[in-house]
Biotite code that builds the C-alpha atoms (Angstrom):
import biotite.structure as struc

atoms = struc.array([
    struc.Atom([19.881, -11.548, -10.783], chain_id="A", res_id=1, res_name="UNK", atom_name="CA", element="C"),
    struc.Atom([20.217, -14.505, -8.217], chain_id="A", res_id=2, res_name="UNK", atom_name="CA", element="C"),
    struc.Atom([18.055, -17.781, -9.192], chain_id="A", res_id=3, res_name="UNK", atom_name="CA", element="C"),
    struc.Atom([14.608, -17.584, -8.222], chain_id="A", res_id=4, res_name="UNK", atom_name="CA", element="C"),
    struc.Atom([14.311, -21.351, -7.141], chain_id="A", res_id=5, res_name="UNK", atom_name="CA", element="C"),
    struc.Atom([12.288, -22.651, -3.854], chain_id="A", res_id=6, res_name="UNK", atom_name="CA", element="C"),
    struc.Atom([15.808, -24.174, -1.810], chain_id="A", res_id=7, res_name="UNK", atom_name="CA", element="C"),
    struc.Atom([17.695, -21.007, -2.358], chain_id="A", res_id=8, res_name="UNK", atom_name="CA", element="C"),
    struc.Atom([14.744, -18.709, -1.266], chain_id="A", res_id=9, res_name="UNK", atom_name="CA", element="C"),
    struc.Atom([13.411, -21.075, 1.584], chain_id="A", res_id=10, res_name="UNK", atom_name="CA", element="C"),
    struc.Atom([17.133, -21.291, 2.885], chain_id="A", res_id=11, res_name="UNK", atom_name="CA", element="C"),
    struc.Atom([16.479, -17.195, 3.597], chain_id="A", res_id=12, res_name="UNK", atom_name="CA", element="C"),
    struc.Atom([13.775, -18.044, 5.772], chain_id="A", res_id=13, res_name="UNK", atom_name="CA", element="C"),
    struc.Atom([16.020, -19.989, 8.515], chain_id="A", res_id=14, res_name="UNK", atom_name="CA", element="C"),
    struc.Atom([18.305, -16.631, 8.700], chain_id="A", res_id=15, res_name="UNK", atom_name="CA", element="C"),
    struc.Atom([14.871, -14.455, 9.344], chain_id="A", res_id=16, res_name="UNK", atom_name="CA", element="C"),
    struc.Atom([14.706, -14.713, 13.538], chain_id="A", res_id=17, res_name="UNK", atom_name="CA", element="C"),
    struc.Atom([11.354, -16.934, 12.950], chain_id="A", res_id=18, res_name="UNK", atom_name="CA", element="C"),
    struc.Atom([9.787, -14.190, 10.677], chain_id="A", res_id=19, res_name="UNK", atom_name="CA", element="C"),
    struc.Atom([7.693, -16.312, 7.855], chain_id="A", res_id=20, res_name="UNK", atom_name="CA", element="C"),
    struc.Atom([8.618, -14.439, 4.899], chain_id="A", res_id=21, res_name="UNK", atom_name="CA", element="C"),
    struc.Atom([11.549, -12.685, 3.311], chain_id="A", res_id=22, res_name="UNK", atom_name="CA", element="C"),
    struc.Atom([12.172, -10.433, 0.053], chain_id="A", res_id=23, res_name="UNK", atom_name="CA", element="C"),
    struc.Atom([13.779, -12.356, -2.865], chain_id="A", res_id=24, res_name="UNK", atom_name="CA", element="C"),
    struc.Atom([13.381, -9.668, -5.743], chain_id="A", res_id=25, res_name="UNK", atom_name="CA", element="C"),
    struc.Atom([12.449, -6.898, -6.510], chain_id="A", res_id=26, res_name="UNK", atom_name="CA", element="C"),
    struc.Atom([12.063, -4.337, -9.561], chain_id="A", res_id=27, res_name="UNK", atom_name="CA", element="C"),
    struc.Atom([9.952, -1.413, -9.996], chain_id="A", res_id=28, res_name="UNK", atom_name="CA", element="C"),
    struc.Atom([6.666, -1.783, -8.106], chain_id="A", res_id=29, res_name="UNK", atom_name="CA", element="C"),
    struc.Atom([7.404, -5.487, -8.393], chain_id="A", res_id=30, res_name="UNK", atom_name="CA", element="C"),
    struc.Atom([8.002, -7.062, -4.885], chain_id="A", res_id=31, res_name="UNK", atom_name="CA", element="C"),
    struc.Atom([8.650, -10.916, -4.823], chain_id="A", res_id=32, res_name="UNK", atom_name="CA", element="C"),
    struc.Atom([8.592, -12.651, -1.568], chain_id="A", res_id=33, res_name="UNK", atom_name="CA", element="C"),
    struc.Atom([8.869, -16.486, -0.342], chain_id="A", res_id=34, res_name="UNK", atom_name="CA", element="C"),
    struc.Atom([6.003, -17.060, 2.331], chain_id="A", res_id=35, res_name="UNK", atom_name="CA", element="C"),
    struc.Atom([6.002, -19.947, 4.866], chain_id="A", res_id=36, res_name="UNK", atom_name="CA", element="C"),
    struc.Atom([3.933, -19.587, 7.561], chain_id="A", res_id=37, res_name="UNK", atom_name="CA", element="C"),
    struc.Atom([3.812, -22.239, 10.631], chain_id="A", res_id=38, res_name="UNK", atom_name="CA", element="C"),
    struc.Atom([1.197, -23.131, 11.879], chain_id="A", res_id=39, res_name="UNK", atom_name="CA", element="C"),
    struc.Atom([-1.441, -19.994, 11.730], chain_id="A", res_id=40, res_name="UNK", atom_name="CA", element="C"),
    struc.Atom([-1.139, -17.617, 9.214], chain_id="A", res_id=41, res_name="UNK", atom_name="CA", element="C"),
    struc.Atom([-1.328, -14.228, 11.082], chain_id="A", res_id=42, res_name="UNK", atom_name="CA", element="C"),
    struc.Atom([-1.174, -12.063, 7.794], chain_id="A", res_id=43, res_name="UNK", atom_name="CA", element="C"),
    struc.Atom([-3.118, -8.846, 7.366], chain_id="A", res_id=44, res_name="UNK", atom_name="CA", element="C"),
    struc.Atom([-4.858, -7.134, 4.397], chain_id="A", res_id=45, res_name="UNK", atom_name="CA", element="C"),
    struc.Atom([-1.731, -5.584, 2.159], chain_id="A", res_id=46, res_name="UNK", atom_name="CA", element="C"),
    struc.Atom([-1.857, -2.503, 0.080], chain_id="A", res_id=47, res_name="UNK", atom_name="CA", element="C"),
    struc.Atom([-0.744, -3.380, -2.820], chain_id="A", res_id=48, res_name="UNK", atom_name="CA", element="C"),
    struc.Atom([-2.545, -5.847, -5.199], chain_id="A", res_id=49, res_name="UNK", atom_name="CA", element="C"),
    struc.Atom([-1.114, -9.300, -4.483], chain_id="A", res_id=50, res_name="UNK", atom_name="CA", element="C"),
    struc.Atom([-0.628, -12.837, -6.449], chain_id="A", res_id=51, res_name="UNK", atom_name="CA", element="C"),
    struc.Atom([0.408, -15.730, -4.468], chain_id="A", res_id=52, res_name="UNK", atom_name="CA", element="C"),
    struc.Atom([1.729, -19.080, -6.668], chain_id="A", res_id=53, res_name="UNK", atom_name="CA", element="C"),
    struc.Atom([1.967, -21.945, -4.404], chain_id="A", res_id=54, res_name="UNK", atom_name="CA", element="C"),
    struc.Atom([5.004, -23.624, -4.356], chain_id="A", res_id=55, res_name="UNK", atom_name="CA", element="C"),
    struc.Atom([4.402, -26.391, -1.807], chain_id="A", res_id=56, res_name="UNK", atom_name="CA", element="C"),
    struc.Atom([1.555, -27.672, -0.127], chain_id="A", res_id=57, res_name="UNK", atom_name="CA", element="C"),
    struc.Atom([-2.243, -27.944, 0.412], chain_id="A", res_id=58, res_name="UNK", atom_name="CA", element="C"),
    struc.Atom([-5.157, -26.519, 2.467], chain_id="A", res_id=59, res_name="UNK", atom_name="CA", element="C"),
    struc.Atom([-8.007, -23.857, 2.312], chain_id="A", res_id=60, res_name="UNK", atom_name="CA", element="C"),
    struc.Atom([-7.423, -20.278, 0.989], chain_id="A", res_id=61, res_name="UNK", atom_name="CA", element="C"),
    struc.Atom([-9.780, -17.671, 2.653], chain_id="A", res_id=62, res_name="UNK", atom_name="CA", element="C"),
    struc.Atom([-10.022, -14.453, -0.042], chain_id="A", res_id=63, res_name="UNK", atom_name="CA", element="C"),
    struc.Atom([-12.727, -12.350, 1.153], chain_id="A", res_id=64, res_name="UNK", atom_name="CA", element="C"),
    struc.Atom([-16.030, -13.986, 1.705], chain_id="A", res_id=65, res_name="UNK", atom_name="CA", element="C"),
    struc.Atom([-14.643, -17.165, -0.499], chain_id="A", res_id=66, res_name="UNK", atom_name="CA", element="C"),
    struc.Atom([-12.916, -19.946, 1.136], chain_id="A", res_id=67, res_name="UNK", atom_name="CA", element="C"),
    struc.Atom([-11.377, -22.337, -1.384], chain_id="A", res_id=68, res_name="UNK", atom_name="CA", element="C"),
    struc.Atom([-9.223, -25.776, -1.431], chain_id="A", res_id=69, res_name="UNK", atom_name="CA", element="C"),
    struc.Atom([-5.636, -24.765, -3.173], chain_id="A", res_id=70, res_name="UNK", atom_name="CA", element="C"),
    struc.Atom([-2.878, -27.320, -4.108], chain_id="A", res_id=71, res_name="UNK", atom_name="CA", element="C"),
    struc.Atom([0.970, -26.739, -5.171], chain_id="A", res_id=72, res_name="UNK", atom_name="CA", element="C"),
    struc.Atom([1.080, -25.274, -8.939], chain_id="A", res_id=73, res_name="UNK", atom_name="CA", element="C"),
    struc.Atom([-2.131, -22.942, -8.314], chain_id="A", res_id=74, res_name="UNK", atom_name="CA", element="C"),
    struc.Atom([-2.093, -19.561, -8.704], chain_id="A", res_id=75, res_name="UNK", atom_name="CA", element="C"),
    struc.Atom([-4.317, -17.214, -5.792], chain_id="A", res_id=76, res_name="UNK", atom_name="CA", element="C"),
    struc.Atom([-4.904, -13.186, -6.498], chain_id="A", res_id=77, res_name="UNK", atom_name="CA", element="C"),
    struc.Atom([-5.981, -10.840, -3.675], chain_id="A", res_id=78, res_name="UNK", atom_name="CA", element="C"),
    struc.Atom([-6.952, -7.279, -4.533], chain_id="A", res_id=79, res_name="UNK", atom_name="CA", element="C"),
    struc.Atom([-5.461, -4.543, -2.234], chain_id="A", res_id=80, res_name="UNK", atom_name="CA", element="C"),
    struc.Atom([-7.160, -4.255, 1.140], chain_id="A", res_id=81, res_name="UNK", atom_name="CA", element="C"),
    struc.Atom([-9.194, -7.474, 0.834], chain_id="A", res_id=82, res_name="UNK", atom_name="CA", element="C"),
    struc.Atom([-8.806, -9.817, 4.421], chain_id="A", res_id=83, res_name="UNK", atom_name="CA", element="C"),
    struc.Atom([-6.940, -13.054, 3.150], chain_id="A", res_id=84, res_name="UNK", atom_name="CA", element="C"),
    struc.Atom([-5.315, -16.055, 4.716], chain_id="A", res_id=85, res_name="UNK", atom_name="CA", element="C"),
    struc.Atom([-4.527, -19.818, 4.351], chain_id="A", res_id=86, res_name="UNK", atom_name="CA", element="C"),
    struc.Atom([-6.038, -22.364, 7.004], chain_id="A", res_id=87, res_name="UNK", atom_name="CA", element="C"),
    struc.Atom([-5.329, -26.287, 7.253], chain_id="A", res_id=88, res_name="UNK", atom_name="CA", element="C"),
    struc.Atom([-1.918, -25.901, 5.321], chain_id="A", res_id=89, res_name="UNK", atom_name="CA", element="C"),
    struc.Atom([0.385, -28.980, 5.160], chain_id="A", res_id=90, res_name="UNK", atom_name="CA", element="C"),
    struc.Atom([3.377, -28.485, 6.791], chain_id="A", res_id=91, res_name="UNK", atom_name="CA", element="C"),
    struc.Atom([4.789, -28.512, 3.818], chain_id="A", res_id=92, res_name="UNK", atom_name="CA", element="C"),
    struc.Atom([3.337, -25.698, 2.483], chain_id="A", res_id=93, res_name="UNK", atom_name="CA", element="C"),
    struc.Atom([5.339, -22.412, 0.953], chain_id="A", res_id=94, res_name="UNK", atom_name="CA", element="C"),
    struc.Atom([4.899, -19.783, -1.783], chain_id="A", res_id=95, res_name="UNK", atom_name="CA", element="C"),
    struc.Atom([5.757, -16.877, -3.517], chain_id="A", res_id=96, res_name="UNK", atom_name="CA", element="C"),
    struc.Atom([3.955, -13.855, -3.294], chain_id="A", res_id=97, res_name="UNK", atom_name="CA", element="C"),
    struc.Atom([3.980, -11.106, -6.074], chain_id="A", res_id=98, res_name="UNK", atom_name="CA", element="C"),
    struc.Atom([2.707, -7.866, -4.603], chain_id="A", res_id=99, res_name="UNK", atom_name="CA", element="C"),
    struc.Atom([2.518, -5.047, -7.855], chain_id="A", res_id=100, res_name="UNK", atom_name="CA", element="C"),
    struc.Atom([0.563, -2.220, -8.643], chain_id="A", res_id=101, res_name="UNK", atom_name="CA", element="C"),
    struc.Atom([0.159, 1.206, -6.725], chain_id="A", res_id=102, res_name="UNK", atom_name="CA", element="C"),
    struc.Atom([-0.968, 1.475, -3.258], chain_id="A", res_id=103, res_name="UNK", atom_name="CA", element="C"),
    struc.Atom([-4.660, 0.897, -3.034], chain_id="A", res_id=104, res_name="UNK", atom_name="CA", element="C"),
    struc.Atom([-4.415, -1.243, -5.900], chain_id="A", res_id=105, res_name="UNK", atom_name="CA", element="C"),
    struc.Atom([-5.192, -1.351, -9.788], chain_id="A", res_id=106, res_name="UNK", atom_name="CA", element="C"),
    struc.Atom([-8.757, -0.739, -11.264], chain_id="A", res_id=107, res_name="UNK", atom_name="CA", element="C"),
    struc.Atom([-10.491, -4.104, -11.897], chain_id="A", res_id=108, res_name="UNK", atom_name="CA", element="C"),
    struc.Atom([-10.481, -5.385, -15.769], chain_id="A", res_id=109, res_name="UNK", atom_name="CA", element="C"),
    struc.Atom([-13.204, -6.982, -17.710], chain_id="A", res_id=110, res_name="UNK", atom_name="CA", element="C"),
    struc.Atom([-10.459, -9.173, -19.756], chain_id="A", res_id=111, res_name="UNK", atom_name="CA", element="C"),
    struc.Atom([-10.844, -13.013, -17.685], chain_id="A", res_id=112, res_name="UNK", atom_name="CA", element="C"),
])
């Protein structure tokens, strides 16, 4: 397996015809992407269960009705289907994104 590391995943980015993410792994229903958007993020809902780990950056994190302040090192999770996005990023800002699970999503957990 290549190295996982921010330069070598970012660098796939500038090869991408200005898309802002690209596919760096995958395994199973394991999907690992790098995401940098510029400027807006345009995403949409996903239909997978998703967990984003910030590799770069600051801003606000909308996650349903919660909008939240996130910083590099934090880790976000979005259920399937749920309308997400992240507003007032630094330019700066990048991370990976681990989508997992069936489509639709996994059954919540009581476990914290």
């Amino acid at each position: 397996m290549e190295r996982l590391i921010p330069p070598a995943a970012l660098k796939k980015l500038q090869d991408n015809n200005g898309v802002p993410f690209a596919e760096v792994f995958r395994h199973g229903s394991l999907q690992v992407e790098i995401y940098k958007p510029e400027g807006v993020d345009r995403q949409m809902p996903h239909t997978r269960d998703e967990v984003y780990v910030v590799i770069s950056g600051s801003g606000h994190f909308v996650n349903g009705d919660t909008r939240q302040p996130f910083e590099a090192g934090e880790v976000l999770f979005v259920p399937a289907g749920v309308v997400h996005r992240f507003e007032d990023f630094t330019d700066d800002f990048a991370t990976w994104v681990f989508f997992y699970g069936p489509e639709g999503g996994e059954a919540a957990s009581d476990t914290p």
